[in-house]
ROBAGU-48292 format. One record per residue (C-alpha): residue number from 1; x, y, z. Coordinates in Angstrom, 2 decimals, always signed. Last residue first. Example, Ala and Ser with C-alpha at 12.3 -4.5 7.8 and 13.67 -1.06 7.14 Angstrom:
% residues 2
(2,(+13.67,-1.06,+7.14))
(1,(+12.30,-4.50,+7.80))
% end
This chain:
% residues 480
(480,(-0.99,-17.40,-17.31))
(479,(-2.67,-18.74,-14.60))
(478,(-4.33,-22.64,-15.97))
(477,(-1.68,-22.85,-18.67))
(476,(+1.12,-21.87,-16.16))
(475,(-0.01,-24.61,-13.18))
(474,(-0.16,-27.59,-16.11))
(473,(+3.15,-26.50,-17.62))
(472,(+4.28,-26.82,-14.03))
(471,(+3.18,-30.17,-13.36))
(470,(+3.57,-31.42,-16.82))
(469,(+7.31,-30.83,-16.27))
(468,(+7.63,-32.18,-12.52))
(467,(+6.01,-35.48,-14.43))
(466,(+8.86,-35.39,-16.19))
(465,(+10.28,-34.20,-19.83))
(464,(+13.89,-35.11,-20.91))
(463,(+14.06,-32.71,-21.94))
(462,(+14.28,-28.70,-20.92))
(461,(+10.79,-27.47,-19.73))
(460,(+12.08,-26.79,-16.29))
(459,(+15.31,-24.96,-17.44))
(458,(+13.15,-22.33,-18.93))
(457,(+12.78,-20.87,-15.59))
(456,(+16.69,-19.50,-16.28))
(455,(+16.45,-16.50,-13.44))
(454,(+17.87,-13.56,-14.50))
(453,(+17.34,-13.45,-18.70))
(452,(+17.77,-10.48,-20.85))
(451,(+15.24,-10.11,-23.65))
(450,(+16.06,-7.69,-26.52))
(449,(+13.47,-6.54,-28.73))
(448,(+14.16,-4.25,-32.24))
(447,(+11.85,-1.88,-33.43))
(446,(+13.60,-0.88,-36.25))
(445,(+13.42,+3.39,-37.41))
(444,(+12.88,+4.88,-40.15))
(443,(+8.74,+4.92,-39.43))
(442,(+9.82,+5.02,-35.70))
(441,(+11.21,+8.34,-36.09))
(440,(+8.94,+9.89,-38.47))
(439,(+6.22,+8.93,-35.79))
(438,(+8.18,+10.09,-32.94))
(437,(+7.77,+13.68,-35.30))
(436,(+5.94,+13.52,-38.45))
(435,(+5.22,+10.69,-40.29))
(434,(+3.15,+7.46,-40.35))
(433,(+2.48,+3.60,-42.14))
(432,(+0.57,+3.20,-44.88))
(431,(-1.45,+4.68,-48.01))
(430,(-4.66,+6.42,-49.23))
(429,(-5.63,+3.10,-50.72))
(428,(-5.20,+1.09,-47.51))
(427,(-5.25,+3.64,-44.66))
(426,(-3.44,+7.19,-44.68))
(425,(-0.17,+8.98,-42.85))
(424,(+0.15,+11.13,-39.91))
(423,(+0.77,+10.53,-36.49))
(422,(+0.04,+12.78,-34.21))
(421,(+2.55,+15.04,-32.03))
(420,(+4.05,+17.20,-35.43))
(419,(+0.32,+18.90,-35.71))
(418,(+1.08,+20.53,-38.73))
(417,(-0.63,+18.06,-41.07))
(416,(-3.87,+18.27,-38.81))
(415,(-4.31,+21.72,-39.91))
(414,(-5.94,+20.75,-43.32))
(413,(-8.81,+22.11,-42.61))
(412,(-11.19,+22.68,-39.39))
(411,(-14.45,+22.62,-37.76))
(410,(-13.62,+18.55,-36.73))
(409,(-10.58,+17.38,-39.09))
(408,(-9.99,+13.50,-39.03))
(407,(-7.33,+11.60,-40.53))
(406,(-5.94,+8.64,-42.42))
(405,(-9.75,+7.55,-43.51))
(404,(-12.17,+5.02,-42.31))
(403,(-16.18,+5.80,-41.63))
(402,(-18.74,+4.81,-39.15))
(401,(-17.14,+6.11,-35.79))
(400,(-16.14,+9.65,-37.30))
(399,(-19.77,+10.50,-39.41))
(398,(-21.73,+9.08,-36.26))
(397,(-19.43,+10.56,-33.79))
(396,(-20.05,+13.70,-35.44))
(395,(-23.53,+13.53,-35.72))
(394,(-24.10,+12.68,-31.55))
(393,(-21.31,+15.97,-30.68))
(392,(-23.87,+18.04,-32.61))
(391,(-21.69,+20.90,-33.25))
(390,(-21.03,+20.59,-36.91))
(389,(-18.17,+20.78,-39.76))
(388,(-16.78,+17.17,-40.91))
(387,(-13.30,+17.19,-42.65))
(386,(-11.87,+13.33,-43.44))
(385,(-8.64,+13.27,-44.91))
(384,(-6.14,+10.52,-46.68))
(383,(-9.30,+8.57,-48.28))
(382,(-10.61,+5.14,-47.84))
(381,(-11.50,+4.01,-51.50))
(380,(-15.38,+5.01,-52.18))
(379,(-18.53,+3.32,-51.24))
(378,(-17.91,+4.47,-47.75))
(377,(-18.18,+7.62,-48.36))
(376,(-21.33,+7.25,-50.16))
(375,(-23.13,+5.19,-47.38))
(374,(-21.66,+8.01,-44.84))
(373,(-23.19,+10.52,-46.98))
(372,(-26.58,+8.66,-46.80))
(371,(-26.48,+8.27,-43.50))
(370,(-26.22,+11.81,-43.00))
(369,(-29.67,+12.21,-44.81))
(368,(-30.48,+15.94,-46.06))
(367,(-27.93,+16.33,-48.57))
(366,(-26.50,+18.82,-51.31))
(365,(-23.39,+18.31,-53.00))
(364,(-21.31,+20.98,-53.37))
(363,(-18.30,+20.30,-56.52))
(362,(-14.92,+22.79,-55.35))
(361,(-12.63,+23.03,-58.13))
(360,(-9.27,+24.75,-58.16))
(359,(-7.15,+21.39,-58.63))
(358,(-5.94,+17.69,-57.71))
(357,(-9.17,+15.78,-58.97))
(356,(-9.02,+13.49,-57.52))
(355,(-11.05,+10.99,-60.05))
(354,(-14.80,+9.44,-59.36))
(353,(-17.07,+11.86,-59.16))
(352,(-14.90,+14.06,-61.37))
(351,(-15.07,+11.48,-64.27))
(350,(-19.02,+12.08,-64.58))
(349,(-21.56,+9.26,-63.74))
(348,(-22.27,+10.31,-60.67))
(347,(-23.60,+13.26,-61.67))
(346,(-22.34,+17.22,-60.29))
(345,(-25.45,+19.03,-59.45))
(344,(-22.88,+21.74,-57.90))
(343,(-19.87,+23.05,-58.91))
(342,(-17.56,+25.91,-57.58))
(341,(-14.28,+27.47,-59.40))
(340,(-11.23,+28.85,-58.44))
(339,(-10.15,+29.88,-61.74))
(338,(-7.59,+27.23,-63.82))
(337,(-4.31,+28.94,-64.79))
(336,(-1.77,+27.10,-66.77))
(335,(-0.83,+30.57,-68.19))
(334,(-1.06,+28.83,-71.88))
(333,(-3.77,+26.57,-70.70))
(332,(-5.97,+29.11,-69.40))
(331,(-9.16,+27.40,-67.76))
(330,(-12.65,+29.65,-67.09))
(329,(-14.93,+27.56,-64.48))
(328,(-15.28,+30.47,-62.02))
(327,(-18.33,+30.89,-59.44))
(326,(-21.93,+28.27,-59.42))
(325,(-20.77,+26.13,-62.48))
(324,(-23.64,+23.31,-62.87))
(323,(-23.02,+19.80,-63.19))
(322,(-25.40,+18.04,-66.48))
(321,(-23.35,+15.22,-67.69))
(320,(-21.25,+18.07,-70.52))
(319,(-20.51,+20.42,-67.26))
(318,(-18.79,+17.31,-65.24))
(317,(-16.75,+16.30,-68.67))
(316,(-15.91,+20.32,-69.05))
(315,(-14.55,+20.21,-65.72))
(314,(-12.26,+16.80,-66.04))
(313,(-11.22,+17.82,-69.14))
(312,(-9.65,+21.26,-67.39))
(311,(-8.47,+19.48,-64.86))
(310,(-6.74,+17.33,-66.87))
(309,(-5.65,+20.55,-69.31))
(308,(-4.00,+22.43,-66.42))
(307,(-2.26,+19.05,-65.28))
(306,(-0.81,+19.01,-68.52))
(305,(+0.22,+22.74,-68.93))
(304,(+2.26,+22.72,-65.59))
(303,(+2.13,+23.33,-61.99))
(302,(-1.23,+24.41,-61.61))
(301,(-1.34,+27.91,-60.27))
(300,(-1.15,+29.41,-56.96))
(299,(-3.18,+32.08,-56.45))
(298,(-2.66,+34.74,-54.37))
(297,(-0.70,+37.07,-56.79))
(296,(-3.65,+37.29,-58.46))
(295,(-3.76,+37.96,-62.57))
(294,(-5.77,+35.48,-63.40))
(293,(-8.19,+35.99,-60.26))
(292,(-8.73,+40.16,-61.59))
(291,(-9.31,+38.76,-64.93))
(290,(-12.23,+36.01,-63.96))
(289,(-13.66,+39.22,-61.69))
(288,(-13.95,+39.59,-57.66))
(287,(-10.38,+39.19,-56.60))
(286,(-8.56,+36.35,-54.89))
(285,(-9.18,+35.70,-51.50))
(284,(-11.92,+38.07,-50.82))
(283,(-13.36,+37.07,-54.58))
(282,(-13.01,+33.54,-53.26))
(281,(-14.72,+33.92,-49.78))
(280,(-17.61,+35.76,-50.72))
(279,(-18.20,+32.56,-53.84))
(278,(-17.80,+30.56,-50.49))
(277,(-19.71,+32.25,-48.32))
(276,(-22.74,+32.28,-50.98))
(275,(-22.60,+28.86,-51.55))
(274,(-22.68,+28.16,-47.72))
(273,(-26.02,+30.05,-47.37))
(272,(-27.42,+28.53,-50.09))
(271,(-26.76,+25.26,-48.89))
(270,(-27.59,+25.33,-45.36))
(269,(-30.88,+23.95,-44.57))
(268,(-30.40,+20.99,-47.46))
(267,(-27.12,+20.15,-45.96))
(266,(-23.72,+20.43,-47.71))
(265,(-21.78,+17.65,-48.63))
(264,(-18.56,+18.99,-49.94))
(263,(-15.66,+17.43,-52.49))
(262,(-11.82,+16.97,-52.67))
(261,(-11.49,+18.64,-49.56))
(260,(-7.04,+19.29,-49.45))
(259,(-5.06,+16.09,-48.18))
(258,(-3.11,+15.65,-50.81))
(257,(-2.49,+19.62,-51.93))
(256,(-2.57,+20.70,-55.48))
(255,(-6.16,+22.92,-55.20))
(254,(-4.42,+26.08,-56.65))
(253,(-1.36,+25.71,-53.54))
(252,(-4.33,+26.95,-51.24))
(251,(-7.47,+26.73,-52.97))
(250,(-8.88,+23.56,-51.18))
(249,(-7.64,+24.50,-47.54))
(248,(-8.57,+27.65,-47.52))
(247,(-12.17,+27.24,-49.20))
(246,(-12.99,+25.10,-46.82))
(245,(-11.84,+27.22,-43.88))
(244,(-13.79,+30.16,-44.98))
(243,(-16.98,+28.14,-46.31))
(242,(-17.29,+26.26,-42.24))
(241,(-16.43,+29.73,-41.05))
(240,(-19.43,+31.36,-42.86))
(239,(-21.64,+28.21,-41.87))
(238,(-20.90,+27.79,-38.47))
(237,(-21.98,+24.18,-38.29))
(236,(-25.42,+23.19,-37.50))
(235,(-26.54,+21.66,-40.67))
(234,(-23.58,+19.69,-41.11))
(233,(-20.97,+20.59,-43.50))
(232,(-19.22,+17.01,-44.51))
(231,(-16.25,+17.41,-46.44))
(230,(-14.60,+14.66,-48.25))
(229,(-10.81,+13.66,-48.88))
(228,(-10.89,+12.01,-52.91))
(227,(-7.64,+10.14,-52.68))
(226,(-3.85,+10.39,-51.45))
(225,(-0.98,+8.86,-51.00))
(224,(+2.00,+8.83,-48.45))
(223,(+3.32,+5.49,-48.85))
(222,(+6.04,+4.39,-46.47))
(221,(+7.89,+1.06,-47.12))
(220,(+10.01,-1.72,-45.68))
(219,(+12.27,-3.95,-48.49))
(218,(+11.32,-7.22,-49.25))
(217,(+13.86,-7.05,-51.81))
(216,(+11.48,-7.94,-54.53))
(215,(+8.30,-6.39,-52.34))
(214,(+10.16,-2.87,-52.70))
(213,(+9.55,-2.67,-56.96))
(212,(+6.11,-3.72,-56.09))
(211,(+5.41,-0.95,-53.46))
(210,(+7.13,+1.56,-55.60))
(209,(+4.93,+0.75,-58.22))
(208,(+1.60,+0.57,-56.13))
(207,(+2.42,+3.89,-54.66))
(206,(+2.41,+5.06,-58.41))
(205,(-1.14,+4.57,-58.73))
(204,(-1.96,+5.79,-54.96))
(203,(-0.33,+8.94,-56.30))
(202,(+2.34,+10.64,-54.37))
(201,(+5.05,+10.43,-51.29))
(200,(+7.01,+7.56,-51.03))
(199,(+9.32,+6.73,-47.90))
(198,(+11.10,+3.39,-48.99))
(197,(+13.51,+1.44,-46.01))
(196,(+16.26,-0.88,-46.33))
(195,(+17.44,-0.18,-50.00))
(194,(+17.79,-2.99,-51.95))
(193,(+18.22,-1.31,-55.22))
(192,(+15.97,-1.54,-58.24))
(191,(+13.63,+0.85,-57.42))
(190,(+16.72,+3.69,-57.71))
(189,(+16.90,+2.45,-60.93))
(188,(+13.53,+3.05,-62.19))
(187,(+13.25,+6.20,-60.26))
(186,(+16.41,+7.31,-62.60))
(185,(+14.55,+6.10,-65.61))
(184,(+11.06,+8.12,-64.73))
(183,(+12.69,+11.36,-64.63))
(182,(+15.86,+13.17,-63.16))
(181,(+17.26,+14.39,-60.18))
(180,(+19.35,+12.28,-57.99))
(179,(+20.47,+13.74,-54.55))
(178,(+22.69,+11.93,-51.73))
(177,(+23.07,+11.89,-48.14))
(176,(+25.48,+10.64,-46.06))
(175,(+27.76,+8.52,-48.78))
(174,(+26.98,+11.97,-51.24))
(173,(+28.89,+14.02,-48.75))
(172,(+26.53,+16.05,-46.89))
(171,(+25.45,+20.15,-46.45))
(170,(+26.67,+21.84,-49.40))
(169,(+25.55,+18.76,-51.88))
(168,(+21.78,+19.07,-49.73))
(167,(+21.45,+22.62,-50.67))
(166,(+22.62,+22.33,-54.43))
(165,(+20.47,+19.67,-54.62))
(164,(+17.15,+21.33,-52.92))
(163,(+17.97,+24.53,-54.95))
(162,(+18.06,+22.38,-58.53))
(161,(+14.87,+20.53,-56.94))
(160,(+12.81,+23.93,-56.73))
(159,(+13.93,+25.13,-59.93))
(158,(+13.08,+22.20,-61.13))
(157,(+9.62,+21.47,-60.34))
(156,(+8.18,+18.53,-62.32))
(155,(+11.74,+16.96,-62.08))
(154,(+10.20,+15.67,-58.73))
(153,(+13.12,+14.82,-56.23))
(152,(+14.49,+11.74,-55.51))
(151,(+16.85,+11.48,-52.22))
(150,(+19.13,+8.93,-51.08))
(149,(+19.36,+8.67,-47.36))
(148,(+21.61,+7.37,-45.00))
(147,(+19.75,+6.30,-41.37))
(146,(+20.30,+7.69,-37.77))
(145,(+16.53,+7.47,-36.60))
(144,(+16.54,+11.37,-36.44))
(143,(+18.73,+11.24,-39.98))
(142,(+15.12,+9.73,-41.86))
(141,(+12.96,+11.84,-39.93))
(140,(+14.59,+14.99,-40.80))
(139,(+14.97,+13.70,-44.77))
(138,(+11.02,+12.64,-44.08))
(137,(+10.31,+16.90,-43.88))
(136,(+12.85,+17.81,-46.03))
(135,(+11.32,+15.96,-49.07))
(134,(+7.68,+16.88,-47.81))
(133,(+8.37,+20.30,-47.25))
(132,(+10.79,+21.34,-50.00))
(131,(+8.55,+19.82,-52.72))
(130,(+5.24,+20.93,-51.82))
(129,(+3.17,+19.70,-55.07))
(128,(+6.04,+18.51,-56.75))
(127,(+6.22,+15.14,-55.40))
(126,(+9.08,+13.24,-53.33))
(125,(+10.88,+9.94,-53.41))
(124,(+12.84,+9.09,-50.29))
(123,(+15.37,+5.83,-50.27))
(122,(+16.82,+4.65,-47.13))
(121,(+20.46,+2.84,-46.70))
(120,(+20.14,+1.91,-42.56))
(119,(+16.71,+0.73,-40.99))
(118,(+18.35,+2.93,-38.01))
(117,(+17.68,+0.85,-34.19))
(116,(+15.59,+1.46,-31.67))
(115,(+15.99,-0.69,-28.94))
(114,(+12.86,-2.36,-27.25))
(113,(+13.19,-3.61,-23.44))
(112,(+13.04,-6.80,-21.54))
(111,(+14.04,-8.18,-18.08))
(110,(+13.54,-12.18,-17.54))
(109,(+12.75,-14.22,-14.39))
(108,(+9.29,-14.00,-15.24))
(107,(+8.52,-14.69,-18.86))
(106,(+5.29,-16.65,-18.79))
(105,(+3.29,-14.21,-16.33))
(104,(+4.15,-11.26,-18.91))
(103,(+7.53,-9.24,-18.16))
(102,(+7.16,-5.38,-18.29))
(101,(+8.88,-3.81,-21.31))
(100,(+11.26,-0.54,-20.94))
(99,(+11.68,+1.69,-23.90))
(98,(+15.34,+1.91,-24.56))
(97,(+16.03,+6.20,-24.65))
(96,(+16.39,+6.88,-28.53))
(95,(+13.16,+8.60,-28.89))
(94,(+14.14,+10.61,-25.06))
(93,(+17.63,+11.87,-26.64))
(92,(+15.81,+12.82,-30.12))
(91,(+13.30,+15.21,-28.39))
(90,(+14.05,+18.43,-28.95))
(89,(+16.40,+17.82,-32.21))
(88,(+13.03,+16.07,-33.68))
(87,(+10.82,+18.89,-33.03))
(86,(+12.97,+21.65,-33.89))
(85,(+13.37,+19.73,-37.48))
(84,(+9.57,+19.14,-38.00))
(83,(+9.35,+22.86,-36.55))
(82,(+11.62,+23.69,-39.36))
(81,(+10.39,+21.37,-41.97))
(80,(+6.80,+22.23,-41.56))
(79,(+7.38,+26.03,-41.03))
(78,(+9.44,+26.51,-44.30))
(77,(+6.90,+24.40,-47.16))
(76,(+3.32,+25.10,-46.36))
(75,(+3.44,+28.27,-44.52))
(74,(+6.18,+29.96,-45.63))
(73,(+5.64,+29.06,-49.39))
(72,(+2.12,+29.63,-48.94))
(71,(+3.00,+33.26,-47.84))
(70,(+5.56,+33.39,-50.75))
(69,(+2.90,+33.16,-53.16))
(68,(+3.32,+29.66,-55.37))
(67,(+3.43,+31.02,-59.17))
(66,(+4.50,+27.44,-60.21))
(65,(+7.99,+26.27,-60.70))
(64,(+9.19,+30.22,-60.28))
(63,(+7.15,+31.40,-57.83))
(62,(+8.19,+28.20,-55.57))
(61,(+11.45,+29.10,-56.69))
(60,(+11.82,+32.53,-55.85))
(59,(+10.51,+31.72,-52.19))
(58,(+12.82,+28.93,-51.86))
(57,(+15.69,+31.15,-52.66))
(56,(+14.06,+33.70,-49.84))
(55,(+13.85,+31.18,-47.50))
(54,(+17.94,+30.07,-48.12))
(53,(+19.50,+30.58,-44.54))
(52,(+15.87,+29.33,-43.05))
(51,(+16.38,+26.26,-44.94))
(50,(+20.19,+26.14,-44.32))
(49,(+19.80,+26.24,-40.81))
(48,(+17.40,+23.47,-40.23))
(47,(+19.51,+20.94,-42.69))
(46,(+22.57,+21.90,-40.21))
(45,(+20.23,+21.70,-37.35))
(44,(+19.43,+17.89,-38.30))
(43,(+22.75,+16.96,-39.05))
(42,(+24.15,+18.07,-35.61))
(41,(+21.16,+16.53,-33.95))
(40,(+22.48,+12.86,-35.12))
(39,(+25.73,+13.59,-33.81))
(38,(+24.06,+14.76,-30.67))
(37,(+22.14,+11.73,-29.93))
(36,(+24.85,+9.50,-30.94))
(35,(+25.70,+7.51,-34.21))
(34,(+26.21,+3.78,-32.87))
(33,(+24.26,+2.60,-36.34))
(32,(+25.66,+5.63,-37.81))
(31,(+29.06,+3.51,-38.53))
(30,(+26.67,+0.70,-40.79))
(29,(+24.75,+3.43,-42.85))
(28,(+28.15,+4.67,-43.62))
(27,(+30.30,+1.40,-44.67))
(26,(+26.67,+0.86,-47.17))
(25,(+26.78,+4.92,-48.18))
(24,(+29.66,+4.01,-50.63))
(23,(+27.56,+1.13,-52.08))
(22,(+24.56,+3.40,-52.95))
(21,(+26.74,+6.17,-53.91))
(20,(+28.76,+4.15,-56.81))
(19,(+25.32,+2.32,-57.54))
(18,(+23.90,+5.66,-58.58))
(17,(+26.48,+6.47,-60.40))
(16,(+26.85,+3.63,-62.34))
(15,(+22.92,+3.57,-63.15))
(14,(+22.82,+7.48,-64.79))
(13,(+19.43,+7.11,-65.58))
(12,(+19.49,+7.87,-69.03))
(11,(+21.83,+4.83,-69.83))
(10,(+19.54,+2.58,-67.38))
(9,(+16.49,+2.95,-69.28))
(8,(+17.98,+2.54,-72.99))
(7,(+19.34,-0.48,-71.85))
(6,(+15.79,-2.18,-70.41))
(5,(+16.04,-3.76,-67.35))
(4,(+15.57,-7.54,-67.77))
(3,(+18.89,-8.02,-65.84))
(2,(+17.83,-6.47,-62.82))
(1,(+20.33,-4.14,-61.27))
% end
């Protein structure tokens, strides 16, 4: 523990304890180094059973922390862990099969391959905006590659992270995997441990934190972040499916999903069109008056008063620099409900421009220049998700091959998180490094070479050094 650690910040974060577990699961991290296949599959299905054991607790809770139908419950929290799960037990043996290396010119004589190998004591910190999915989600990645885990859930949903304790408590002894709920202090001491691997998900602003905290030990980290994800609606795209799918993935959860649109370039041609599709699609989603969409159980709503207000502040700033509400714009603190709502003629100048905004509002922004949009993109921080709508194969290898972000969507949302055979993850301020399936695995995982030698060639180059030396250093610079 660092020395210049403040008191007060390691009584509330229960420091003894936590260095109790973390030296306890030391003797374990080293014995799963030889863990098996199976073994390792064992613990997997046992976390896979219990979800699907407890759906309907994690149903209750999810309406309990935040309203969260159980529909979204199933579909963004259950099926990613359990196909993340039937994934990884599918296809563990072949991960941890040696993966064979050719020899280069230089190294004949010599046979090669790379052993995966567990990191060994990992740390996962996860957010409140799909709590049981993206802390069970790494957790399978994390025992795939045979590593201990320690896991910090948000205290921003605790009903949710009371039922992900109690689960995890049935399932492991706290040297296999172990649970720490709390606030700020207890992720303050958990930084301060030399864990061997870090998988963050959250801000980009806290990223940096848990970055710094791991460049002490020099400790390996994954940061799942976020940003401003934009939509591009081309002036070809199917324009009623290009609103349907956009308004999916930014309403779903109320808006609180990382890789949900953050904003929409619409073209000139199609703007109206797509404005009315969307307000359509909203009152078909979730009723057709301000009352009837406060009282929906379809809508997810924002997880606590505080995030209700910042997006509130953040809507009234856009409305007091000139943006125009198009559908919703009403904000309940007390209910912490914010209506879906849609924006155009939003300035650059206002705070929504420039923050994520994390919440039930859509801004359209009208264009008639793609290269404009790509200019603006690129202006910004490389975001987690790019969404482009169109069938001009030419336009969308413009948008794709001219801008950076973790991902791609073409006439889609969102989906590209389920897809367990890509690798998923952001670029520079959106984050680093990958998840999800052989991703996960690799991500917890060391890559570690071995070279095996047959033939000793280096002999030759041993001193003392003769003219046979020069000779054949000569011969391998000229055809290696």
């Amino acid at each position: 523990m660092n020395i210049n650690t403040p008191l007060k910040v390691l009584a509330e974060s229960n420091a003894p304890e936590i260095m109790r577990v973390f030296d306890r699961q030391r003797e374990t991290a080293l014995r799963w180094r030889t863990s098996s296949a199976a073994e390792r599959v064992a613990r997997i299905k046992k976390l896979h059973d219990a979800v699907l054991d407890n759906r309907d607790r994690i149903r209750e809770a999810g309406y309990k922390d935040f309203r969260k139908p159980p529909e979204e419950v199933d579909i963004g929290e259950i099926l990613p862990v359990i196909s993340e799960a039937r994934d990884a037990m599918r296809h563990l043996g072949k991960w941890m099969k040696p993966t064979h290396v050719m020899p280069t010119r230089l190294m004949w004589g010599t046979r090669s391959w790379i052993k995966h190998e567990p990191k060994g004591r990992c740390l996962i910190i996860s957010p409140w905006n799909y709590p049981v999915n993206l802390t069970f989600g790494p957790l399978v990645s994390c025992l795939a590659a045979g590593n201990t885990a320690i896991v910090k859930p948000s205290e921003m949903t605790p009903n949710l992270s009371d039922l992900m304790t109690k689960i995890l408590r049935e399932l492991f002894a706290d040297n296999e995997v172990a649970v720490f709920q709390g606030e700020t202090p207890v992720a303050t001491a958990l930084l301060e441990l030399p864990f061997d691997h870090i998988f963050f998900t959250g801000s980009p602003a806290v990223g940096k934190i848990v970055m710094a905290a791991a460049a002490k030990h020099l400790t390996s980290v994954t940061l799942e972040l976020g940003g401003k994800s934009p939509t591009i609606v081309d002036k070809d795209a199917d324009v009623k499916l290009a609103a349907q799918g956009t308004v999916w993935g930014k309403f779903t959860n109320g808006g609180q999903t990382c890789i949900a649109p953050d904003h929409v370039f619409v073209h000139t041609e199609i703007k109206q069109a797509f404005i009315a599709e969307c307000a359509a699609a909203l009152k078909s989603a979730y009723g057709e008056t301000s009352e009837q969409q406060l009282n929906s159980p379809m809508l997810t709503r924002m997880v606590n008063a505080a995030h209700t207000r910042r997006v509130g502040a953040l809507l009234d700033d856009a409305k007091s620099h000139g943006a125009r509400v198009l559908a919703g714009g009403a904000v309940d603190v007390a209910q912490c409900f914010v209506q879906p709502t849609l924006l155009e003629s939003m300035p650059p100048d206002a705070k929504i421009a420039g923050d994520e905004i994390f919440g039930p509002v859509l801004p359209i922004i009208e264009f008639s220049d793609l290269e404009q949009v790509i200019t603006r993109i690129n202006a910004q921080p490389k975001p987690l998700a790019l969404y482009v709508w169109g069938k001009d194969r030419a336009r969308l290898d413009q948008v794709i091959n001219n801008t950076s972000s973790g991902g791609v969507c073409i006439n889609n949302c969102v989906v590209q998180f389920l897809h367990g055979s890509l690798p998923f993850g952001g670029v520079n301020n959106s984050g680093f490094g990958n998840a999800h399936g052989w991703y996960g695995f690799r991500a917890f995982s060391h890559e570690r070479p071995v070279v095996r030698t047959h033939v000793m060639a280096a002999r030759f180059f041993f001193a003392p050094y003769t003219a046979l030396t020069r000779w054949i250093l000569n011969l391998m610079i000229k055809i290696t």
